[in-house]
C-alpha positions in Angstrom: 0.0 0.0 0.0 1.0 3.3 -1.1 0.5 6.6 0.8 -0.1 9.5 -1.4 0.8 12.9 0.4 -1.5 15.8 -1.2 -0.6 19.4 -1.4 -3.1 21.7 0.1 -2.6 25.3 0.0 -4.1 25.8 4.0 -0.8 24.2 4.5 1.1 26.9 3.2 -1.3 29.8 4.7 -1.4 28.6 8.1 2.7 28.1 7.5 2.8 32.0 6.2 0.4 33.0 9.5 2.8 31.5 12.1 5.6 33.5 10.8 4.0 36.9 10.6 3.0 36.4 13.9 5.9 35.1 15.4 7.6 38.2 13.8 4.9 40.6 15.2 5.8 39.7 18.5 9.6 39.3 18.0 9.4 43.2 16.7 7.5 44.4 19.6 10.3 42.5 21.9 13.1 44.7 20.4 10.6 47.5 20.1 12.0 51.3 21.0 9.8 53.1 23.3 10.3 57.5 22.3 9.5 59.0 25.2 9.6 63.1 25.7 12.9 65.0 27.1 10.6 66.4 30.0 10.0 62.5 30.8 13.9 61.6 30.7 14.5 64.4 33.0 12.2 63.4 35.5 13.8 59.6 35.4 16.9 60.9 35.5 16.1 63.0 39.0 14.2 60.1 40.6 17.7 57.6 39.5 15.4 55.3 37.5 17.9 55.9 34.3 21.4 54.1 34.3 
């Protein structure tokens, strides 16, 4: 008996889903948060900045 191993597209779209969203949350790891100068000051006198 042979097995026959069919091709199905939802393969490759659930494939191309996994990846998008494992690189959606890999971006938002390495993610730069802007934050204003008046807000760095203010970390920077309460010693929350190194």
């Amino acid at each position: 008996m042979e097995k026959h191993h069919r091709f199905s597209i939802w393969y490759v779209l659930l494939g191309v889903w996994v990846v998008l969203i494992a690189q959606s949350y890999l971006s938002s790891l390495f993610a730069h948060q802007v934050i204003s100068y008046s807000q760095f000051l203010s970390l920077l006198k309460e010693s929350k900045i190194r």
